[in-house]
Each structure stands twice: as structure tokens, then as C-alpha cells.
N, C-alpha and C positions, 0 to 999 in steps of 0.2 A: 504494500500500500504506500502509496506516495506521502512525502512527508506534510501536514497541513499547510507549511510555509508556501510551499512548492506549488499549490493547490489552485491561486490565481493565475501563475504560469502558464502552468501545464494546459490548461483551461484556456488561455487564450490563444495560445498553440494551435489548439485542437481548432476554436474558432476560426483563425485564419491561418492555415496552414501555409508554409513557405513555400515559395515558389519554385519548380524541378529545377535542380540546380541545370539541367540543360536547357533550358529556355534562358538562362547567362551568362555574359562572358564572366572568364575566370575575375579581369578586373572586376566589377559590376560586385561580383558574386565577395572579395577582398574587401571592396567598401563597406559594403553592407554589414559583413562579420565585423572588421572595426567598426563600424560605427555605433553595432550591441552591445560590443563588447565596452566602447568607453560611457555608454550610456547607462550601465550595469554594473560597474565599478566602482562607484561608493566615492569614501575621502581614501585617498590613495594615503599609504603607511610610508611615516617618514623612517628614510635612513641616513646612514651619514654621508653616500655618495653616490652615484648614480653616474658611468662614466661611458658611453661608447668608445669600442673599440674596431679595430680589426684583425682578423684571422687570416695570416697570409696562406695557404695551402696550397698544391702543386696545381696549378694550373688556372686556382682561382683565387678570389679575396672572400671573405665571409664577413658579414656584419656581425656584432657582437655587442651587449651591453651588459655590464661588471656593476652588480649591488654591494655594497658595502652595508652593515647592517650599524647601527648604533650602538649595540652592544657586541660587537666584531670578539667571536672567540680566537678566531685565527685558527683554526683547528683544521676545518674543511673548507674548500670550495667545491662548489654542486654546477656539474653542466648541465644547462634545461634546456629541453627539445620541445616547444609549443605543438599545439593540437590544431586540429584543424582539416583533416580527412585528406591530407598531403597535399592538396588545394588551395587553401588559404591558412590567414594568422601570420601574424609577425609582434614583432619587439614589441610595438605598441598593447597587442591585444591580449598579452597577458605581462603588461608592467605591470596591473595593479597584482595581479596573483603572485609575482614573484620577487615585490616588494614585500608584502605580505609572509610567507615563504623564508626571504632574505632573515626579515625579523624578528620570526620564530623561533628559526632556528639556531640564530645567530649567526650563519653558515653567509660568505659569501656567495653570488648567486653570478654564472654566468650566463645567459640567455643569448641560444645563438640562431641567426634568420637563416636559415640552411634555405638549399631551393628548393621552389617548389612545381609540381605539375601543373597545366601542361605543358610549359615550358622545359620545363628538365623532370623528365620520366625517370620511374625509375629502373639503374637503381642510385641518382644522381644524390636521394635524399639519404640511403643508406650512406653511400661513401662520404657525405658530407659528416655525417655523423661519428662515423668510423674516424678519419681522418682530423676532426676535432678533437675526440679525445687522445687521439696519439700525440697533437700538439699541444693540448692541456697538460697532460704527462711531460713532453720535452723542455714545456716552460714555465714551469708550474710557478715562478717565483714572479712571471707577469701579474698574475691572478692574486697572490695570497702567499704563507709563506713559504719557505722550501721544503719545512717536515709537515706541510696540511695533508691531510689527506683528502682522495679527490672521491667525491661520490658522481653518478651519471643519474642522471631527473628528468620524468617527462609526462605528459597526458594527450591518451586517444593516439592520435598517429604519430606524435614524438616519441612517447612510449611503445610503439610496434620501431621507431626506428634504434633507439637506444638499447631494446631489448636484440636486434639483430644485430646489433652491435658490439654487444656485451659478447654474444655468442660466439661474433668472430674474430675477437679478439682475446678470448679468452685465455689464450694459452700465451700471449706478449707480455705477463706481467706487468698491466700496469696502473698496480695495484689500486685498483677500485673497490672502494669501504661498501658500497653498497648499490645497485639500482635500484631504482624505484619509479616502481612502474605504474602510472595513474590509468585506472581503464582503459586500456589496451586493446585496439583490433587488432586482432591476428590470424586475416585470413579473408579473401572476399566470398569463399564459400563455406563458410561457420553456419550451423542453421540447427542453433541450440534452444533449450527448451526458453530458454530468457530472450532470443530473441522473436520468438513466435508468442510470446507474452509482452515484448516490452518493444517493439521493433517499429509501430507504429503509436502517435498518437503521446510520444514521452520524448519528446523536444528532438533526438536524435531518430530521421525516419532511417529506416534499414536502406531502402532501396534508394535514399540520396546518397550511401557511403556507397551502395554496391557501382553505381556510376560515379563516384569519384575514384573510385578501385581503378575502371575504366581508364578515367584520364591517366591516373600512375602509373596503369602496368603498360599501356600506351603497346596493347598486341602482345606483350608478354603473356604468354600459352598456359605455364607450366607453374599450377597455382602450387603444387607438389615441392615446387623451390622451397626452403626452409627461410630464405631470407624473403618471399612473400606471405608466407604460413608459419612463422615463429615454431608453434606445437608442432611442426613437421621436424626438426633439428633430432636429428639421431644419437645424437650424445653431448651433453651438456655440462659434462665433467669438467670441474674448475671455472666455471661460470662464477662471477662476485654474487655476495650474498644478496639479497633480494626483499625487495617490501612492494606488495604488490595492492594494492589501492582499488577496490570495487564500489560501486554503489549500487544498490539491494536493486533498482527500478530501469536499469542501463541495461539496453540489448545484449548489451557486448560483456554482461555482468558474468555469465558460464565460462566464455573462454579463455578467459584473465584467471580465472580459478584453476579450469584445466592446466592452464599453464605455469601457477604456482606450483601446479601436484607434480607436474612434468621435471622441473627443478628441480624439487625435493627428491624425484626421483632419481636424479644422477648425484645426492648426496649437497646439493646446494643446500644452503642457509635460506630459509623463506620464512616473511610474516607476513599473513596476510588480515590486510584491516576490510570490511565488510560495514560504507555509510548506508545504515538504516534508512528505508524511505526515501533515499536521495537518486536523484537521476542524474544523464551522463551529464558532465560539462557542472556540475553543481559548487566546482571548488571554485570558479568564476564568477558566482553570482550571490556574492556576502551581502548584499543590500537586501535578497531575499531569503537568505539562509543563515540567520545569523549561528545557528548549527553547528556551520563551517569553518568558524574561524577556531571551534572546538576541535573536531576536525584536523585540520594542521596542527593547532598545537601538542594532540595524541602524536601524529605523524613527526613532528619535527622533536620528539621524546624518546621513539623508536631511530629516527635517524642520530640522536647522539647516540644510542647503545650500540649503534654499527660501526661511529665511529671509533669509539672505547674499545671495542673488540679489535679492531684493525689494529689500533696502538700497540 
């Protein structure tokens, strides 16, 4: 059952349902998501600094923006990969969550605009992601200090890229305290009992992701790839420890679970926290969820105990 906060949402949602993402272009369709997204964002969380950067990598540059938090433990910095169905979102459209985030946890926050589809297919948004945290690891004393440790952070389709990430990089040592994975697609042909419960009519429709699938795999055949299907990955041995992020009312709420069990199956470290009543995209919308801010702060209590382990 959706949580009462949620109630006028969801509701209106349902009244005017959003328009097939294919009747827009990709820009069109970018406006639109930031323009909810700052409209739904509350008084943004002050920290002590707030810096863009850049990410030089082979071949390209990457946008970046470095939170500094007020009570800065120096401990960790967190790389975050935005949501957004590998279509849209950028820096803007989850500053206020990753202010927020920054604050909690104490943890610097890197926030990085990787590309997106249909312009750069994938798998343009894994390597991007991939290749970020090799340079996080190589420069670690850009970000924060040079004993932090580094955690990987993301939601919806940052979280499908960070978790293929994670996987294939597993074995370069480099040493990542934890992922964490915020509701998670993993996979455009998933068709679990949550999504046949929750897949219409609960803010994310199934069949706008299954056509943004579309745009990213851009003729990519072979859904069987583990780096299109996550739960497809055949061994996951020495994979970082893991905290995996669900809300009880999210389509995509089964397979994020599966994929916990999956981990823990090759002997990973997994917690998984399970937001009651909350649907996808929910850690974004603290003006209606005041919940939420409870919510991260559980979350950013489990991310120090990952850090402390790693120590």
C-alpha cells in the first residue's frame, strides 16, 4: 500500500498520465524531468562547498560536481551515478538529493553527468562509469583525502550502471567500501510479480522504461549480456560489499532483491533496506515525503558501518 504522503501524487499521476516518452524528443523529454525535478526539491541542504569539476578520460571530458558537506568527516568520498532511465537527469536534477546525501553522511559527494542515450548508446554509459571510478581511485587526493575510502552510489539507471561496474571491475582492486544500489533496473525483460503489480499507475510506467531500454541498447540483441541484465553475471566473487535500496511500491522492487540474493550468493556482503509504502524515485521528492529524509539518514548509518569495516 502506498504510503499516505504519496497519496496526492500518485493520484495525480494517474489523472494525467505522462506523455509516451516517444511522442518527444530526448531534449523536450530533459526539460521536462528538470524542471520536476527543481520544482520538487524543497530548500536545498546547505554544505560547505559545492565545486564543478572535470573528468578528463580517454577520449572524452566528463562533467562533475564535488559536495563538500559541513561536517566533512574526511573519511569517504561517494561516486553518484543519477537516474533517469539512461535518457535523461543530470547534475542539476539531483543536486538537491545529493546535497542532502553529502550531509548525512558526512561523506563527500561526487556527482558525475556521464552520457546519455540516444546520443551515446550503450555501452557509452557503462564505460563512462567504469572508467570514472578507475580515475577516482588514480586521484583520489583531487576529491578528498588520500586514506578516504571510496564508496560507488546511484539510483534507477545509475544504479544498473554502477552495479555493472562494480562487477567488472571487481577483481582491479580498487578498493571500494561499498555500493549502493538505489532501485535498480536490471534488465529490459524483468517481468516480476512487483512489476505486474506496480508497473502501471505508480509514477514509474513499465513500458516508458521498456522504450527507453530501446533508445540505450540502440539494436543491441543480446539482452543475455550481463552488463545489460546485471542478474545475468555468472560469478560475482569479490564484488564490494553492497547496500541495496528498495521501495515496497516500485516495479522494479523484485529485481533489486533478486539481485541482492545473487551477491550474497557468490559470498558478497549485502544489506538490504526495504522503504515501506514508498515508490520509485521517492528519495527525490522530501517536500512530499518527509519519511525520506529518515530514510537516508538509516542509509547514511549503514554506509559509515561499511566504511569502518573497510578501515
Amino acid at each position: 500500500m502506498v504510503h499516505p504522503s504519496l497519496d496526492p501524487y500518485v493520484n495525480a499521476v494517474r489523472a494525467e498520465p505522462a506523455t509516451h516518452p516517444s511522442l518527444l524528443s530526448a531534449d523536450e523529454r530533459r526539460a521536462a524531468y528538470r524542471d520536476l525535478a527543481l520544482a520538487n526539491r524543497g530548500d536545498p541542504q546547505s554544505v560547505a562547498s559545492v565545486r564543478d569539476v572535470e573528468l578528463v578520460l580517454e577520449g572524452r571530458t566528463l562533467g562533475a560536481r564535488l559536495y563538500v558537506p559541513l561536517a566533512d568527516e574526511r573519511k569517504a568520498v561517494v561516486v553518484y551515478f543519477h537516474g533517469g532511465g539512461f535518457v535523461v537527469g543530470d547534475l542539476d536534477t539531483h543536486d538537491a538529493l545529493c546535497r542532502r546525501l553529502s550531509s548525512d553522511t558526512r561523506m563527500r559527494f561526487l556527482s558525475v553527468d556521464y552520457r546519455l542515450a540516444p546520443e551515446h548508446p550503450f555501452p557509452a554509459g557503462i564505460n563512462d562509469a567504469v572508467d570514472t571510478i578507475r580515475y577516482v581511485f588514480a586521484h583520489l587526493e583531487e576529491f578528498d583525502d588520500a586514506g578516504a575510502e571510496l564508496i560507488v552510489m546511484g539510483d534507477s539507471a545509475g544504479a544498473t550502471l554502477l552495479t555493472v561496474a562494480c562487477a567488472l571491475t571487481r577483481r582491479e582492486n580498487l578498493g571500494i567500501a561499498a555500493q549502493v544500489v538505489i532501485y535498480p533496473t536490471l534488465g529490459p525483460e524483468l517481468f516480476t510479480d512487483s512489476v505486474h503489480k506496480y508497473g502501471v499507475g505508480y509514477t514509474l510506467d513499465i513500458d516508458h522504461l521498456r522504450y527507453d531500454y530501446g533508445l540505450y541498447l540502440n539494436g543491441w540483441n543480446d539482452h543475455s549480456d550481463p552488463r545489460v541484465t546485471p542478474i545475468m553475471f555468472e560469478d560475482l566473487t569479490g564484488a564490494p560489499p553492497a547496500i541495496v535500496v528498495v521501495a515496497e511500491c516500485d516495479p522494479l522492487r523484485d529485481e533489486a532483491v533478486a539481485y541482492a540474493g545473487l551477491l550474497e550468493h557468490f559470498g558478497v556482503r549485502v544489506e538490504l533496506l526495504e522503504a515501506k509504502g514508498m515508490i520509485h524515485g521517492f528519495l527525490r521528492l522530501p517536500t512530499m515525503v518527509p519519511e525520506a529524509h529518515e530514510i537516508i539518514d538509516d542509509l547514511a548509518e549503514h554506509m559509515h558501518r561499511y566504511v569502518e569495516a573497510a578501515k
